[in-house]
N, C-alpha and C positions, 0 to 999 in steps of 0.2 A: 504494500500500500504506500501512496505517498504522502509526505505530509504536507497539509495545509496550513497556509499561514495568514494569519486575520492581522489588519494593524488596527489600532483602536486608538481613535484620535481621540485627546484629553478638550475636554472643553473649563475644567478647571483646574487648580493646581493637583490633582489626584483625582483616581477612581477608586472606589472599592471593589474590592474581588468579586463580591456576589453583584455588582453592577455591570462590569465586564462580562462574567458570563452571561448576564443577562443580554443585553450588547451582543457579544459573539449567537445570540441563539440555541443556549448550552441549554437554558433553562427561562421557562415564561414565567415566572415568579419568584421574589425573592427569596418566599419560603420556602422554593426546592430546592435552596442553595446549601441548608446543613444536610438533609440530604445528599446531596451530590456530592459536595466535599468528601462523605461518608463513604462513597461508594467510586468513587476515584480520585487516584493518587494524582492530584494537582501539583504540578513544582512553579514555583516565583522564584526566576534568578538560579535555578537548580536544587532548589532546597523546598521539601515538603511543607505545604499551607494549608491548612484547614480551619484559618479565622476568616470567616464570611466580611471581616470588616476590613482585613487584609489592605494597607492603602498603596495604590498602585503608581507608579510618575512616572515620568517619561525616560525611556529606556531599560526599563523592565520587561520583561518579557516570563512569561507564565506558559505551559508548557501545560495542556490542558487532557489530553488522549495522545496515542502514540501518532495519530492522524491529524491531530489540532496543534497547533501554536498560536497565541497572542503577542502582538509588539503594541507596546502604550509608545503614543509618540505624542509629542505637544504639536 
């Protein structure tokens, strides 16, 4: 498979993690987001995340499925 790669433009000084996926299409509500955390291994920056409040800036990048990648760009 290959991977896909989303950029996610920052429209403020930060996003939150469960905003981004939402954003990316990962997930329709913010409530799926402990969930989802739950049930896949999310990495930010290469290091496992599972605070839904996660705050993201620009040039981070989150690493979502073996299929998906996020870049937060300003």
């Amino acid at each position: 498979m290959r991977l896909m790669e989303q950029t996610i433009k920052l429209r403020r000084e930060y996003i939150t993690l469960t905003q981004a996926l939402k954003e990316a299409g990962c997930i329709g509500t913010g409530g799926q987001a402990k969930w989802f955390l739950q049930e896949h291994p999310v990495k930010v920056n290469g290091q496992l995340e599972q605070r839904r409040g996660k705050k993201l800036h620009a040039g981070d990048r989150v690493t979502v499925t073996a299929e998906l990648s996020l870049n937060i760009s300003s």
